[in-house]
N, C-alpha and C positions, 0 to 999 in steps of 0.2 A: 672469582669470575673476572673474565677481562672486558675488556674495554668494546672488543668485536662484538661478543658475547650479551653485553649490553644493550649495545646499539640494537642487534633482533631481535631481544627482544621487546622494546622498546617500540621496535617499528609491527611486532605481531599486537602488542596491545591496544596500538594505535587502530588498526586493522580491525582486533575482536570491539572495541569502544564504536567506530563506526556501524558496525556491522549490526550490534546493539541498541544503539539508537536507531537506527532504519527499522529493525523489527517494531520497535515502540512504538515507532510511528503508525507504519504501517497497523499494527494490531490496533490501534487507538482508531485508524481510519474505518479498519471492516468493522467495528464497533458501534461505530455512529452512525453506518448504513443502517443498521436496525430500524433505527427512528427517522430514515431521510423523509423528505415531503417535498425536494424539490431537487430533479436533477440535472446540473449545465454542461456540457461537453466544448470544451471550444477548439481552432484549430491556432494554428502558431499565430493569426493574426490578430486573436484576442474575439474574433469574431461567432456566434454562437456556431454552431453545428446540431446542435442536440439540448432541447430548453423545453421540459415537462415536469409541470410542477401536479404531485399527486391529487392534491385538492379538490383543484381544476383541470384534471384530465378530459379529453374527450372521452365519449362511451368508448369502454372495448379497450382504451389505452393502460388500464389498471394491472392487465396481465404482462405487459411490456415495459409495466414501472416497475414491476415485481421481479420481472426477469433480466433487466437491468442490473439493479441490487444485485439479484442473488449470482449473477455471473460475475462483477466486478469485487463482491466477495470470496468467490471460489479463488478469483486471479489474486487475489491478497492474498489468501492462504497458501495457495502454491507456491509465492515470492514469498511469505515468509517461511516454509519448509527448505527452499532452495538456501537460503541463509543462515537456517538454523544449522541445514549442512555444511555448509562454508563455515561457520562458525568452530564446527566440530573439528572440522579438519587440521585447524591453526590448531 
């Protein structure tokens, strides 16, 4: 094995290692949606946007805390299918 030879692969494991850790994450995060009870959304100014905690919802808000979730875990699953294809590819 040379030296070039080295170096990619080197720089592919670097690659699959990141890509690896983002899944973890990410599957750890649609995970914990299960049990959320409170959800924040902010925009870049740190300032809220979107602040409904299930608890204390209004009437009627329970279906929009449900679909929340279950949309933000669809989008988890889809980014991590997209990765797990990236992943394949290296």
């Amino acid at each position: 094995m040379n030296r070039k030879t080295l170096e990619y692969m080197e720089e592919r494991a670097k690659k699959a290692r990141a890509i690896v850790d983002r899944i973890h994450s990410l599957t750890r995060q649609a995970e914990g949606l299960d049990s959320a009870t409170y959800i924040e959304i902010k925009n870049g100014r740190r300032n809220n946007v979107v602040d409904m905690d299930k608890r204390f919802t209004h009437p009627g808000n329970e279906r929009l805390f449900a679909l929340i979730v279950s949309t933000t875990q669809r989008l988890l699953a889809d980014e991590i299918t997209l990765l797990e294809q990236e992943l394949a590819e290296l």
